[in-house]
C-alpha positions as CSV (number, residue, x, y, z in Angstrom):
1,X,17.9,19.2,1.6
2,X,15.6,16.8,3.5
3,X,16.5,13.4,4.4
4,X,13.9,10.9,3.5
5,X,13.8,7.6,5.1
6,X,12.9,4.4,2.9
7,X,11.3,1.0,3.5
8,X,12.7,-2.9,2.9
9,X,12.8,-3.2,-0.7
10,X,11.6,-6.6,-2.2
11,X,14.5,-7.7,-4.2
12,X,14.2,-9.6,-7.4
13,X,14.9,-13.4,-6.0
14,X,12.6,-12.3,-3.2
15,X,9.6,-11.6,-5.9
16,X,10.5,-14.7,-7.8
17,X,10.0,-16.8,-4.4
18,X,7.3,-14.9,-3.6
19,X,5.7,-15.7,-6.9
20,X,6.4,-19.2,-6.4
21,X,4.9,-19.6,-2.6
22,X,1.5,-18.1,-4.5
23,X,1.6,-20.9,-6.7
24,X,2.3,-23.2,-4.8
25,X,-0.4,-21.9,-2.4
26,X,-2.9,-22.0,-5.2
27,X,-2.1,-26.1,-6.0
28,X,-2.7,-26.3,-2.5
29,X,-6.2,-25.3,-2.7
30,X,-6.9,-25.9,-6.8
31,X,-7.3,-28.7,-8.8
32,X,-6.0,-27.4,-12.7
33,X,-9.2,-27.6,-14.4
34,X,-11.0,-26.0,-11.2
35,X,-7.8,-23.3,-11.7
36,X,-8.6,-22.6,-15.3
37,X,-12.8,-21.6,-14.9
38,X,-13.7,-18.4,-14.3
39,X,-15.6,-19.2,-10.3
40,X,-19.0,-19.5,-9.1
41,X,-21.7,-16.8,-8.7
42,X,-23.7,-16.5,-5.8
43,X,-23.6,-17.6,-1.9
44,X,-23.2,-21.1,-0.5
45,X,-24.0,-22.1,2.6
46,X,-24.7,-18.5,4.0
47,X,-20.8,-17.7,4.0
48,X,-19.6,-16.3,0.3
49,X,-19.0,-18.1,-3.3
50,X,-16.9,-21.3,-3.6
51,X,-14.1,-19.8,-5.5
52,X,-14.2,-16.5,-3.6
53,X,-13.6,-19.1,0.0
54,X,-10.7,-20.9,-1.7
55,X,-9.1,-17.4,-3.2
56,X,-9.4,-16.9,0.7
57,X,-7.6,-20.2,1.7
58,X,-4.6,-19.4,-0.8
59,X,-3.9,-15.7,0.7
60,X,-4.3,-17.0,3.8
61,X,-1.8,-19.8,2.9
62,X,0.7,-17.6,1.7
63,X,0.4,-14.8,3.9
64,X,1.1,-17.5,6.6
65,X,-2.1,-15.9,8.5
66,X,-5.3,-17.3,10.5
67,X,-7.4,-15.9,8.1
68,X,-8.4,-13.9,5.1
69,X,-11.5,-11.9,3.9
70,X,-11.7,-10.7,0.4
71,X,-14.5,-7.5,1.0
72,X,-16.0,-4.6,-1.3
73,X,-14.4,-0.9,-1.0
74,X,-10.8,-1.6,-1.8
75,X,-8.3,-0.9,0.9
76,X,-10.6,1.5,2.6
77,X,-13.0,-1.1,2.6
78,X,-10.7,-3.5,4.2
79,X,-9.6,-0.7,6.9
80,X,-13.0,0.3,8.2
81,X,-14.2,-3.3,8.1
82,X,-11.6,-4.9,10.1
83,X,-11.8,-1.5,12.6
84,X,-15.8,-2.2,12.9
85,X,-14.1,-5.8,13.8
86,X,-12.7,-4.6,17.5
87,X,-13.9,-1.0,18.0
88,X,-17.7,0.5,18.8
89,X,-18.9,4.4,18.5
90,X,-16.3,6.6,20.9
91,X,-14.1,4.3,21.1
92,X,-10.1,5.4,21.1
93,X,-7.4,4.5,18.8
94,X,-4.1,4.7,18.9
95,X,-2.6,6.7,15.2
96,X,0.6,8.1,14.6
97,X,1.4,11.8,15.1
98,X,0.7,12.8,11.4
99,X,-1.9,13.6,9.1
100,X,-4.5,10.4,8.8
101,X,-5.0,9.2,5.0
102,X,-8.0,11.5,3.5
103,X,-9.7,8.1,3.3
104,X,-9.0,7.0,6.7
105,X,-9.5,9.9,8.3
106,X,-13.8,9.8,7.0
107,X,-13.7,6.3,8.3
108,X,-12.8,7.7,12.0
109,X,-15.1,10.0,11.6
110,X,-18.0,8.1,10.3
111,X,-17.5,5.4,12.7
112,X,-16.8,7.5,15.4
113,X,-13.7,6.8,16.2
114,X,-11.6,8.8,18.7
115,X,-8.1,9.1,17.2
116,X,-4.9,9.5,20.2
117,X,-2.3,10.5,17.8
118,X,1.2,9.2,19.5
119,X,4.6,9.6,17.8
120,X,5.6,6.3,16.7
121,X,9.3,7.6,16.5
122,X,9.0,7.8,20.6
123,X,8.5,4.2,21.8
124,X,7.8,5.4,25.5
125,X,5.1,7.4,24.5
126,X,3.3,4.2,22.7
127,X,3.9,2.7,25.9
128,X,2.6,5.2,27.7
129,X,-0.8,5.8,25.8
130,X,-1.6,2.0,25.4
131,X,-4.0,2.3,28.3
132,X,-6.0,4.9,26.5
133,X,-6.8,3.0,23.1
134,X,-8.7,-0.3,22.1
135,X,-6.7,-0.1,19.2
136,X,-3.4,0.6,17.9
137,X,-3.2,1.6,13.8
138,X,-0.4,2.0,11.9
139,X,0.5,3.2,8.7
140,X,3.0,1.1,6.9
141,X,3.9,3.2,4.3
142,X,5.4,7.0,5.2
143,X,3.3,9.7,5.4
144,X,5.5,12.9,5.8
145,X,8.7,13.5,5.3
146,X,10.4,13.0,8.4
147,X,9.0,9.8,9.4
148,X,11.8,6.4,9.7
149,X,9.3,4.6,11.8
150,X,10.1,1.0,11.7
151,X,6.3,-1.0,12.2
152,X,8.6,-3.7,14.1
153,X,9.6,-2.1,16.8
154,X,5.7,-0.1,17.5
155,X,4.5,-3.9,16.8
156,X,7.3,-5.2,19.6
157,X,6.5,-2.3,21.9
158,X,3.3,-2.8,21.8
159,X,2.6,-6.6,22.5
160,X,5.6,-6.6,24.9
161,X,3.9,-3.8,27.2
162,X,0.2,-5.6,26.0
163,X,-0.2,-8.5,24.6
164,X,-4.0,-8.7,23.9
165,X,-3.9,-5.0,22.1
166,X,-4.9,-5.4,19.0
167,X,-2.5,-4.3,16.0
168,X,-4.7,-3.1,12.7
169,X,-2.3,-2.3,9.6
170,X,-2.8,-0.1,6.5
171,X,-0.3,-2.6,4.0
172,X,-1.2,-0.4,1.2
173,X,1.7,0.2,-1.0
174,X,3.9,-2.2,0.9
175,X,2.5,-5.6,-0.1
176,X,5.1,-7.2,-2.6
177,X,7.2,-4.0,-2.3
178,X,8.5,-5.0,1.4
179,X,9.8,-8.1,2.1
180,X,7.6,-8.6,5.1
181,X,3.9,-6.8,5.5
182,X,2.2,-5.9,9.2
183,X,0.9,-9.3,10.0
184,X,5.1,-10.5,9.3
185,X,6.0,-8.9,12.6
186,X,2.8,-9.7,15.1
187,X,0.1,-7.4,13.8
188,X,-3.2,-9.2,14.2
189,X,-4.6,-7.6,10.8
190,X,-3.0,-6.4,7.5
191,X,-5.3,-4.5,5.0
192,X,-4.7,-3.7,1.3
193,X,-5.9,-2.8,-1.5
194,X,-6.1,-5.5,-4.4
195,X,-6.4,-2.7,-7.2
196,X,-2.9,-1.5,-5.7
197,X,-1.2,-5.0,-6.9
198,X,-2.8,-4.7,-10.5
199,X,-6.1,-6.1,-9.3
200,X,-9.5,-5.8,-10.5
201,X,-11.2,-2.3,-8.7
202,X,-13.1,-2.7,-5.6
203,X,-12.0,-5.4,-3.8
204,X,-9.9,-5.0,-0.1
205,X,-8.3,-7.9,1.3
206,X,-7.9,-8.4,4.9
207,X,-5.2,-11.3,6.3
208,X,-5.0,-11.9,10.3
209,X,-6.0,-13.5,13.1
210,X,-9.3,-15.2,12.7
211,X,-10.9,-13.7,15.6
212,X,-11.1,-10.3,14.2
213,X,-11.8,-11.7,10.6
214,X,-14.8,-14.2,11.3
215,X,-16.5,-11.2,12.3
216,X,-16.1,-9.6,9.1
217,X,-17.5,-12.7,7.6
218,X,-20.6,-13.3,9.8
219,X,-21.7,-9.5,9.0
220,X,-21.0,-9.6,5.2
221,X,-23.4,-12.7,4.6
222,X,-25.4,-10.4,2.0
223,X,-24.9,-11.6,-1.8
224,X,-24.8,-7.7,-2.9
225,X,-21.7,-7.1,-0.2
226,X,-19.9,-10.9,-1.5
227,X,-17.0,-10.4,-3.7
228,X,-17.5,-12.7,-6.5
229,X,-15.7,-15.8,-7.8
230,X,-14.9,-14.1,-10.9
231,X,-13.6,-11.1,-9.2
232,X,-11.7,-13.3,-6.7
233,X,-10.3,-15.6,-9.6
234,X,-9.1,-12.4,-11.2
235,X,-7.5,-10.7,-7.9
236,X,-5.3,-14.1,-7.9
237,X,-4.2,-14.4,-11.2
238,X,-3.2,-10.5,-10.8
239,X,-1.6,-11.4,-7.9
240,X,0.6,-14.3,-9.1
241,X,1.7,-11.5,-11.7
242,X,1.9,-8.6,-9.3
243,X,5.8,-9.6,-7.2
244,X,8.2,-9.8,-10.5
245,X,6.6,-7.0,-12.1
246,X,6.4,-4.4,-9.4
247,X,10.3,-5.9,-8.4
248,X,11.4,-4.8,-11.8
249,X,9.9,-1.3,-11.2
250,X,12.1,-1.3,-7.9
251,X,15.2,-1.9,-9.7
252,X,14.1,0.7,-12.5
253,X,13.4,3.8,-9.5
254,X,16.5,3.2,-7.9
255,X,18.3,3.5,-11.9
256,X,16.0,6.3,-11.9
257,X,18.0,8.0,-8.2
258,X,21.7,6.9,-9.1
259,X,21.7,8.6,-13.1
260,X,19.7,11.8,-11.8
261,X,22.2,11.9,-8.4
262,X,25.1,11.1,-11.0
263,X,24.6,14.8,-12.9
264,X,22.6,13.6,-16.0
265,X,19.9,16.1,-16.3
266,X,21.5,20.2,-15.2
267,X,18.0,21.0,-14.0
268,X,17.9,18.2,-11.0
269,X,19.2,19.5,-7.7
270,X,18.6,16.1,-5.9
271,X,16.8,12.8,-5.7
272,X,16.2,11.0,-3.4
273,X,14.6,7.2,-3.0
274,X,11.5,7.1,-0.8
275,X,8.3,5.3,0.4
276,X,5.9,8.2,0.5
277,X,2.9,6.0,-0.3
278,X,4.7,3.9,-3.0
279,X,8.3,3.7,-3.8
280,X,9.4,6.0,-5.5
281,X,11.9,8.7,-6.3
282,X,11.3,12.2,-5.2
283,X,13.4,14.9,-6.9
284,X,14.3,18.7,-6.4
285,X,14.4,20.6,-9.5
286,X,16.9,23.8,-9.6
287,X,13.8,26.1,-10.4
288,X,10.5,26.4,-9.3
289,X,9.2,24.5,-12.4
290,X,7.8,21.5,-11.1
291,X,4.2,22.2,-12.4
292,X,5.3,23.3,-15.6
293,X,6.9,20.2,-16.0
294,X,4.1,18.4,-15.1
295,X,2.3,20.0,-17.6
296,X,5.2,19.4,-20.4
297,X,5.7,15.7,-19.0
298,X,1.6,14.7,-20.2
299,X,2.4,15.2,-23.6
300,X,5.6,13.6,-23.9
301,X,3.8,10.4,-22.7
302,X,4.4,10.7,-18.9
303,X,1.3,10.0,-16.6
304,X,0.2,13.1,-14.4
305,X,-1.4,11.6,-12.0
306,X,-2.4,8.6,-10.2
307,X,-4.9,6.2,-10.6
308,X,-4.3,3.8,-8.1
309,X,-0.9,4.5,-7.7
310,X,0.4,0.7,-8.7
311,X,-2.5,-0.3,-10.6
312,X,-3.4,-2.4,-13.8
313,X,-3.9,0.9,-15.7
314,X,-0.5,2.5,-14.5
315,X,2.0,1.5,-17.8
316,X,3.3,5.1,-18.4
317,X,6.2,6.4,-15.8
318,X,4.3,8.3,-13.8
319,X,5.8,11.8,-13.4
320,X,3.3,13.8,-10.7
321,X,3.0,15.5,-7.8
322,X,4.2,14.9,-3.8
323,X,1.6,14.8,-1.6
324,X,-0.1,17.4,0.5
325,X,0.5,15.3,3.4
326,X,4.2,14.8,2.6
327,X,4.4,18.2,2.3
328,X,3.0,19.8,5.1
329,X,6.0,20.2,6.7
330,X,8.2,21.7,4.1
331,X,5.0,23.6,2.1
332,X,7.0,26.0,0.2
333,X,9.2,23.0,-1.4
334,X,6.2,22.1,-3.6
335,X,7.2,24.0,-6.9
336,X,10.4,22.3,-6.6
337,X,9.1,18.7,-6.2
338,X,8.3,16.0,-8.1
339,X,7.7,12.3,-7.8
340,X,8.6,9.9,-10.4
341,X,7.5,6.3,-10.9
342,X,8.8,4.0,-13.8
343,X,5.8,1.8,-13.5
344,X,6.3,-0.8,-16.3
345,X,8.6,1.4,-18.2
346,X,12.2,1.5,-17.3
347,X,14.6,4.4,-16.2
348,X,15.7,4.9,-19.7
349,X,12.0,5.9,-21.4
350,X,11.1,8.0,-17.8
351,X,14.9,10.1,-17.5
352,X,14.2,11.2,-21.3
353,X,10.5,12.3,-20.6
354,X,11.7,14.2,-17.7
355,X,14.7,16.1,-19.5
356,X,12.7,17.2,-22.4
357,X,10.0,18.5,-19.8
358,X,12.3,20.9,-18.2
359,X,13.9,22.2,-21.7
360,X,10.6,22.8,-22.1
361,X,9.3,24.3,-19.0
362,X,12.3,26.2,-19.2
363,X,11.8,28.1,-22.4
């Protein structure tokens, strides 16, 4: 048995507040009639659509940062944008010792980008490598099993040793899940996804220091490359939505972890609470079953796979696969693992689907 490390959840009173700071954020910036239309097409003034600028203004509010940019291409969007921010062609970053996110990975190598992979578990060897990089990047979320990282202390290590380094962080499948995201402990950027906090498709935010984010704006002056008021208005309204919900889930995985730990279904070896992109529980089965399950779990009403992993489409528990990154260092584990989400079901719905997959896998 592996030992997985997990993240800061985001408890429920936590995801009420935070639900309230949005708000709040949002009088801030809104009248309520202006709150109730759907936004402005178009650009004004050379810089981006009214609404879009004050969907801006209320992230950047409540994310207590400089700065926010709302951009096209999701979180990958967000990533390479704010990395085009500080970095040119052949210029070195600073990753950690793992395999880079599929996604992330075509971004270094489209923009050139030399990647110096250091282990962020080994705080002297960030300190050592700093005068390599341009950049340092980090990961929020775990990428293979063994990782316990803690972004605080790379973020500490970092600006202690050099303060003017900039910090870029991937906050995919942490915002509203953590209690605190990249830009929380000194990081100049966060990036994420909206589509990954029930959002509309397409759309990557980026919250920071203004510096890095101005430039972002200045090069996106295009109407065709604007995220639109519309779009923006329904980003917020998803996101005022997004902390409750995705708390409830929380509670619901880790009901999911104490009943299978407890001996309620013979075929589960283990499970075991992790944040291998979003929280979630990863089990062992007994037997080799796992993609027979799978297979069993879609037509019992459990979701296969992903489609944003967190997304507005994600209602069914999602019953799937671990990743091949997560796996790479226990590869022959894979028939025995799977990954199990409640998404807006609860533990109850989600433990029955999974029971009366293995009967069936089984026979």
């Amino acid at each position: 048995m592996f030992k997985l490390s997990t993240l800061p959840n985001m408890s429920m009173e936590q995801a009420i507040e935070a639900q309230f700071s949005l708000t709040e954020a949002m009088a801030h910036f809104f009248g309520g009639e202006e709150s109730l239309s759907a936004g402005d097409y178009g650009v004004k003034n050379n810089k981006a659509p009214q609404r879009t600028q004050k969907v801006e203004q209320v992230l950047a509010r409540f994310f207590g940062t400089e700065d926010c940019a709302l951009v096209r291409g999701s979180g990958t969007g967000g990533i390479r944008l704010a990395l085009t921010s500080y970095l040119e062609s052949g210029d070195k970053v600073m990753v950690h010792d793992a395999p880079i996110y599929t996604t992330t990975k075509e971004t270094f190598r489209m923009l050139g980008l030399k990647p110096v992979f250091v282990d962020y578990h080994n705080l002297d060897a960030v300190r050592q490598n700093l005068s390599e990089v341009k950049v340092v990047y980090i990961q929020h979320s775990f990428q293979q099993i063994k990782d316990s990282y803690r972004i605080k202390d790379v973020i500490d290590t970092v600006k202690s040793e050099k303060a003017d380094m900039p910090i870029l962080v991937d906050d995919n499948y942490t915002v509203f899940k953590t209690p605190k995201i990249g830009v929380h402990f000194g990081a100049d950027i966060s990036t994420f996804s909206g589509f990954k906090v029930l959002g509309p498709e397409g759309i990557g935010v980026v919250v920071g220091k203004k510096e890095g984010i101005e430039v972002i704006k200045q090069r996106n002056y295009s109407g065709g490359g604007q995220v639109q008021g519309p779009e923006a208005m329904e980003l917020l309204r998803a996101l005022v939505h997004a902390p409750v919900l995705i708390a409830i889930q929380g509670e619901e995985v880790k009901k999911i972890a104490d009943r299978l730990n407890g001996g309620e279904l013979d075929g589960v070896e283990w499970a075991q609470l992790s944040n291998s992109q979003s929280r979630n529980v990863i089990v062992k089965l007994k037997d080799p079953i796992a993609y027979d399950v799978l297979e069993h779990a879609d037509e019992l009403g459990g979701a296969i796979h992903p489609v944003g992993a967190e997304s507005k489409y994600e209602i069914l528990p999602m019953i799937y696969r671990v990743s091949g990154a997560f796996l790479e260092s226990a590869p022959d584990s894979a028939p025995y693992l799977l990954r199990i989400n409640p998404m807006r079901s609860g533990a109850d719905l989600t433990i029955d689907i999974i029971k009366k997959a293995i009967e069936k896998a089984k026979q």
